[in-house]
C-alpha positions in Angstrom: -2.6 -19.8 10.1 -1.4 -17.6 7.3 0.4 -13.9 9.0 1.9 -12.6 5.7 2.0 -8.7 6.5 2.1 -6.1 4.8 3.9 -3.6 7.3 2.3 -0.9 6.2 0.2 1.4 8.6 -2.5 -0.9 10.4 -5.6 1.4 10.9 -8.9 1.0 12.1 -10.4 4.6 10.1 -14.3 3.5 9.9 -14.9 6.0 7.2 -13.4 6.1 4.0 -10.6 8.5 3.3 -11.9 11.2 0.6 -12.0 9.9 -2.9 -9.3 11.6 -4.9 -10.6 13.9 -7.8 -6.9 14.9 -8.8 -6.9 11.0 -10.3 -10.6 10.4 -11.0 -10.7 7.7 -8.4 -13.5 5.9 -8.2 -14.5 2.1 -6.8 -15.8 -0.5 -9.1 -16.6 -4.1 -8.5 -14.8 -6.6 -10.4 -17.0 -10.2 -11.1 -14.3 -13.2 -10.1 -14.0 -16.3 -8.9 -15.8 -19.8 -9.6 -19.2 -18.4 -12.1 -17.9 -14.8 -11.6 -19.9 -15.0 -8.6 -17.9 -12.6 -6.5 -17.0 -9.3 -6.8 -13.8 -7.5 -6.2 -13.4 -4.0 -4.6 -11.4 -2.3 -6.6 -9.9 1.0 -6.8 -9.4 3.0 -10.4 -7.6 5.9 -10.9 -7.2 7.5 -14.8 -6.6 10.3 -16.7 -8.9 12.5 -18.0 -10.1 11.8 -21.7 -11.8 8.5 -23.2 -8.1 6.5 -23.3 -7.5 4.1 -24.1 -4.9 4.0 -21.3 -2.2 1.6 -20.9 -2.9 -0.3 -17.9 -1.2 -1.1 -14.7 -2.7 -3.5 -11.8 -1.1 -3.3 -8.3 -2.2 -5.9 -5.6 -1.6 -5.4 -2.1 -0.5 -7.7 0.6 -2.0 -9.2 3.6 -2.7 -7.8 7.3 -2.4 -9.9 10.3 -6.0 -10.6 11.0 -9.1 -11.1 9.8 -9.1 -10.1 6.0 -12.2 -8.7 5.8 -11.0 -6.2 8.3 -8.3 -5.1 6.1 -9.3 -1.6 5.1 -9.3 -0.7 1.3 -6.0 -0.6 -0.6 -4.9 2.6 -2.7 -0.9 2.8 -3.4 -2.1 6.1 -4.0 1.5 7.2 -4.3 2.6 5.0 -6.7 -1.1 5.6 -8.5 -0.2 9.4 -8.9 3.4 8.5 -10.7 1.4 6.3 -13.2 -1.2 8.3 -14.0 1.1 11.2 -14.7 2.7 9.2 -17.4 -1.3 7.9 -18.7 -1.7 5.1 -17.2 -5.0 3.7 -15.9 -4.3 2.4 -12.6 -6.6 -0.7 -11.0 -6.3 -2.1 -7.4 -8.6 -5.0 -6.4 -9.0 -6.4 -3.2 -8.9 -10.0 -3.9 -11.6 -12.4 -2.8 -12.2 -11.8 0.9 -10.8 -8.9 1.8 -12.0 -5.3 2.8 -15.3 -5.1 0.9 -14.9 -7.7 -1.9 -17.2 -10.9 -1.7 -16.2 -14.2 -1.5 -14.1 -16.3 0.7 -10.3 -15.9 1.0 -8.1 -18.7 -0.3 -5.8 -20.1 2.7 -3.6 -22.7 1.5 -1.7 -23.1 4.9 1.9 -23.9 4.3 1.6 -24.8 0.8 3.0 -21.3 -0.8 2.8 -22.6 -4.4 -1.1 -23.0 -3.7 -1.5 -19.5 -2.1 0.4 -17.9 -4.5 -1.9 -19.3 -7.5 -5.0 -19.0 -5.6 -4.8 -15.0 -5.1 -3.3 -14.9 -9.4 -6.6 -16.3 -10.1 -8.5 -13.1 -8.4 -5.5 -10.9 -10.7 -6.2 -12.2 -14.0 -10.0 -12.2 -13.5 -8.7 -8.3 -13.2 -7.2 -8.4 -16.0 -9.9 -9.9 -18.3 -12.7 -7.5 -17.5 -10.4 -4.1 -17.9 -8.7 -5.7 -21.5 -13.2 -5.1 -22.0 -13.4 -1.7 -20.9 -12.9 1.3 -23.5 -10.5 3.0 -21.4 -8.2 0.4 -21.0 -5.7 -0.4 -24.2 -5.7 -4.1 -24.1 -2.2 -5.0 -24.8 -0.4 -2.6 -22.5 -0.7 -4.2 -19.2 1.9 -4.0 -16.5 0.8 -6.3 -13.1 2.7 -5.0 -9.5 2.5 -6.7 -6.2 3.4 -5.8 -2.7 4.3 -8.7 -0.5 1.6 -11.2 -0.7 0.2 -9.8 -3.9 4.3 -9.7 -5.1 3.9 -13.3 -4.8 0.6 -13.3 -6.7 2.0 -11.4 -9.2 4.7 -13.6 -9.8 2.6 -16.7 -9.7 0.7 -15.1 -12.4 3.6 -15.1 -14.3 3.4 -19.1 -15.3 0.5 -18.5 -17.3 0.3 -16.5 -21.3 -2.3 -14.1 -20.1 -2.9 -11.7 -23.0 -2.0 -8.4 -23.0 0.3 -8.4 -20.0 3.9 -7.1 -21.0 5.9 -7.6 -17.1 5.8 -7.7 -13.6 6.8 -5.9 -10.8 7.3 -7.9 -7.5 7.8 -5.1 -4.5 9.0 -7.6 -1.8 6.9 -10.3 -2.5 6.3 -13.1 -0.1 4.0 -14.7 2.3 5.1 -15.3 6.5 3.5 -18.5 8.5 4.0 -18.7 11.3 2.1 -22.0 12.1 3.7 -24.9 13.8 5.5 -27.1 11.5 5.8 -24.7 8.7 9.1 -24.0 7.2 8.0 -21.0 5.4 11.4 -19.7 4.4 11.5 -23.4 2.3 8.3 -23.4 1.0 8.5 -20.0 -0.7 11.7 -20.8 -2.0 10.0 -23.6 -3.3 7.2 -21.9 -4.8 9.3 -19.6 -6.9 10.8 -22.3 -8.4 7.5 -23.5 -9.6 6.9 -20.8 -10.7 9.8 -19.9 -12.6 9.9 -23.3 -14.3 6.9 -22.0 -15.7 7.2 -18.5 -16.1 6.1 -16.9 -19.3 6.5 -13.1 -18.6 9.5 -11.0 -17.8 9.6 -9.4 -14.4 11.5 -7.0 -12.2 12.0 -7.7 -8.2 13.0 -5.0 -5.6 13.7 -6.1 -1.9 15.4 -3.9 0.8 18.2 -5.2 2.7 16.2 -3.8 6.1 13.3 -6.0 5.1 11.6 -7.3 8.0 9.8 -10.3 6.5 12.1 -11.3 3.8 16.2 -10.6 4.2 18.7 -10.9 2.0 20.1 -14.0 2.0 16.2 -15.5 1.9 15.6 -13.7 -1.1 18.7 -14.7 -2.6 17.5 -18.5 -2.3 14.5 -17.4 -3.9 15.3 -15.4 -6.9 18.3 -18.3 -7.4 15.7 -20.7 -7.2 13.3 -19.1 -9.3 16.0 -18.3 -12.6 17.8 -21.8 -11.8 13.9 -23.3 -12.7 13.9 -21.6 -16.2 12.5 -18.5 -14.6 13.4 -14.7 -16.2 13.8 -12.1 -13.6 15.9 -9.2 -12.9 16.4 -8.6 -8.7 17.6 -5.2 -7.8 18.5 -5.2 -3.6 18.2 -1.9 -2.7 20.1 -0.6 0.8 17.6 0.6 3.9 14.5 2.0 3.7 13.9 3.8 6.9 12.4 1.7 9.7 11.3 -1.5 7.6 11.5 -1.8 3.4 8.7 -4.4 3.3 6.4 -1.0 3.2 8.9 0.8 0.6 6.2 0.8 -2.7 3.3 2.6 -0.7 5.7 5.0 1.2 5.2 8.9 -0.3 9.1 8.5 -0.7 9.1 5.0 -1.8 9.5 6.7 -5.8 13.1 7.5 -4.9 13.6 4.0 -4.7 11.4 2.0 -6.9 11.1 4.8 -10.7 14.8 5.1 -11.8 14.6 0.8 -11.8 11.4 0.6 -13.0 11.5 3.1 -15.8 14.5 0.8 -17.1 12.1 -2.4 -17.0 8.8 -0.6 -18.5 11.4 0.7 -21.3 12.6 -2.9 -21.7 9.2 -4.4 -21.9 7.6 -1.5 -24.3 5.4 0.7 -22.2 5.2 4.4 -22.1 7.8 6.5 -18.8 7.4 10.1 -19.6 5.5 12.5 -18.1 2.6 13.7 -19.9 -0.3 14.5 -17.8 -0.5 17.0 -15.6 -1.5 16.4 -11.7 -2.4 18.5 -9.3 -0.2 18.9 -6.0 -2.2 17.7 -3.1 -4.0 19.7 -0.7 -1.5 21.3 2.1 -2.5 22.3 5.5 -0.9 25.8 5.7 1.6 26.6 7.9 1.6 28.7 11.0 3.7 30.5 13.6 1.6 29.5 16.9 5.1 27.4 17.8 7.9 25.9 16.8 7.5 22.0 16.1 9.5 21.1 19.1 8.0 22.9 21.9 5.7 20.7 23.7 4.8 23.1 26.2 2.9 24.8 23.6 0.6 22.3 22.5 -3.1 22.8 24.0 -4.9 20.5 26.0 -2.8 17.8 26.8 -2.4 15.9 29.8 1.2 14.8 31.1 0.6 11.6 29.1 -0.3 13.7 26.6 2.7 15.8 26.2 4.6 12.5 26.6 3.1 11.3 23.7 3.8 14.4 21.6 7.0 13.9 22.5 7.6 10.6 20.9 5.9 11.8 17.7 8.6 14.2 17.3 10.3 11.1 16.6 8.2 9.4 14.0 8.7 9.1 10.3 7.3 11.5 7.7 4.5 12.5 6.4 3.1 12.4 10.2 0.1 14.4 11.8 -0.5 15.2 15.1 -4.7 16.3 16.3 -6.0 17.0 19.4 -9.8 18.0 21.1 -10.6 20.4 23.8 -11.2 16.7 25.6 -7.5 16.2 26.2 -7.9 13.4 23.6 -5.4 13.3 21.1 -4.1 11.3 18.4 -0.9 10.7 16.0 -0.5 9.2 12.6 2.7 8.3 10.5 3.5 6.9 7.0 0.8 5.7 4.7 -1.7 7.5 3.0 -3.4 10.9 3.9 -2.0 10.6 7.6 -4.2 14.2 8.5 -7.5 12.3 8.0 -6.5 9.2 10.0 -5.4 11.2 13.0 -8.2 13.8 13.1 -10.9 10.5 12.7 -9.2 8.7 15.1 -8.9 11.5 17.8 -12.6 12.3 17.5 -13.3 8.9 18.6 -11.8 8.8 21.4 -12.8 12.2 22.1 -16.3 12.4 20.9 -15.5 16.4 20.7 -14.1 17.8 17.3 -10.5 17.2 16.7 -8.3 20.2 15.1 -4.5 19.5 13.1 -1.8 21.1 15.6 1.0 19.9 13.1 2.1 17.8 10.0 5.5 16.6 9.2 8.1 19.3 10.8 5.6 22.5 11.3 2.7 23.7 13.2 -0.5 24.6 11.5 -2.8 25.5 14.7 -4.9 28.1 14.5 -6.4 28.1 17.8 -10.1 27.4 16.2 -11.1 25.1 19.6 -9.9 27.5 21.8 -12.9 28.9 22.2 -15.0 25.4 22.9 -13.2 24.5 26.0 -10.3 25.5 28.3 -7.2 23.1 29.3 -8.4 19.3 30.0 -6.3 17.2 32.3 -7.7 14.1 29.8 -5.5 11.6 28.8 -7.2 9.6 26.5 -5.5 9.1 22.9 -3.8 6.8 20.1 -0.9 6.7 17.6 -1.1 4.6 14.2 2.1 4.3 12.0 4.0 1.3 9.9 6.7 -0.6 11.8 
């Protein structure tokens, strides 16, 4: 079976996280596959005005799991640093994951086939937004995150109009099944691809890369040029904990704009700056404690405090809730970690949840205190990338 990962935070958030009116983000469905029978879920984010908007497509990577269970993709992150320089921004969840239709593609061990199964889903992207008014159809830039770096690059073999590059942010695809030589087959599969490769593209890797190390991406950007293909790899040093999760990390830019400002230059499309977006939303600040003193934090339980304690230690932007329960809850990395850690918390509270910090201050304001005193509960969860 097919465990490709995308390393990034694995939550199970039931409800959406808030739609983000800074970007204009909405959720469209996208007709693909076989009769356009399917639809894709698909994320947009745009500047104001009518456009049209040069374009760029990012496609995620794959969960361990069941991909239907895969929650919604954003790169919100990356979004924001397009659509400050007027890009539209799609991200479609390809056929059978999150809450597109359709059946996911599993080719097994057979890389090539995956890789062109899940292009088919991106260029069936691409056709219906070179229709759209807002969309200028010959600006197109298509990105990819691990699996969908792979997709992006298998796209790459065929003349789809309108698309200038592509951006492969550790792409790649992990099976573990019995008698598959993974590491072989992808390195084959690039040099498929790159013996057919008809766009110009621009790979980033970390060497801290849990799924893909150096020397295997060597053997595949070697084989992939050797074929005929045209790419430019940059290997970038580490990236905190893991760099497979580098392009949706909130400092991920630092890593991935100064080299891809040089390749969207290169290939023709628009890297200044000219649309202004608002800061996100901060939770304020208090002086209820300091960050590290764990005696102060309400409600918790031994375990509790224990657990506090080891999110002192976890990668920013983090968030720490907790509920007159004694239930509590942290959250690290990814996208809007204050929403996933109060939503988890009040589940396993079933009480209201309240921030007592994010990132390296307190912002408790004592609004529970009220509701219930000290609980000797226990009851919690932490969520984070690896």
């Amino acid at each position: 079976m097919v465990t490709g990962l995308t390393l990034l935070p694995s939550i199970a958030v039931e409800q959406e996280l808030p739609v983000d009116f800074r970007l204009n983000e909405t959720v469209i469905a996208i007709p693909a596959g076989p009769g356009k029978q399917s639809e894709l879920q698909t994320t947009l984010f745009r500047p104001n005005g009518a456009g049209p908007f040069p374009l760029l497509i990012i496609n995620h990577g794959k969960e361990s799991g069941e991909p239907r269970k895969q929650a919604r993709e954003r790169f919100i992150y990356m979004a924001t640093a397009f659509v400050k320089r007027g890009y539209a921004v799609l991200v479609p969840m390809r056929r059978g994951f999150a809450g597109s239709t359709g059946s996911y593609a599993d080719h097994g061990c057979n890389m090539t086939a995956n890789g062109y199964a899940q292009a088919s889903d991106v260029q069936d992207t691409i056709e219906f937004a070179r229709r759209q008014r807002w969309a200028d159809p010959d600006r197109i830039v298509v990105a990819g995150q691990s699996y969908g770096g792979l997709a992006a690059i298998a796209l790459g073999t065929r003349a789809v109009p309108g698309v200038r590059g592509l951006i492969n942010f550790a792409g790649g695809l992990r099976d573990d099944g019995e008698r598959c030589d993974w590491r072989a087959q992808l390195v084959q599969a690039f040099a498929n691809y790159g013996a057919a490769n008809k766009i110009p593209s621009l790979w980033m890797y970390g060497v801290n890369d849990s799924l893909f190390g150096p020397e295997l991406v060597a053997r595949m950007h070697s084989a992939f040029e050797r074929a005929g293909g045209s790419a430019r790899l940059v290997e970038f040093g580490a990236f905190k904990r893991d760099a497979h999760g580098m392009a949706a990390s909130r400092d991920g830019a630092r890593i991935w704009w100064r080299e891809t400002e040089r390749f969207l230059e290169h290939i023709g499309m628009p890297t200044r700056e000219i649309v202004a977006v608002a800061d996100a939303p901060s939770v304020p600040r208090t002086d209820f404690a300091r960050i590290d003193d764990i005696a102060a934090v309400p409600y918790l339980s031994e375990n509790g405090r224990a657990a506090y304690r080891e999110y002192l230690h976890k990668l920013t932007p983090r968030a720490f809730a907790v509920s007159p329960s004694g239930a509590w809850c942290w959250a690290e990395e990814g996208e809007d970690p204050h929403a996933r850690a109060l939503a988890d918390c009040a589940r396993s509270s079933g009480q209201p949840c309240q921030l007592y910090s994010v990132d390296d201050y307190v912002v408790w304001q004592d609004k529970l205190a009220a509701s219930a005193s000290n609980s000797t509960g226990s009851g919690g969860a932490g969520s984070g990338s690896l």
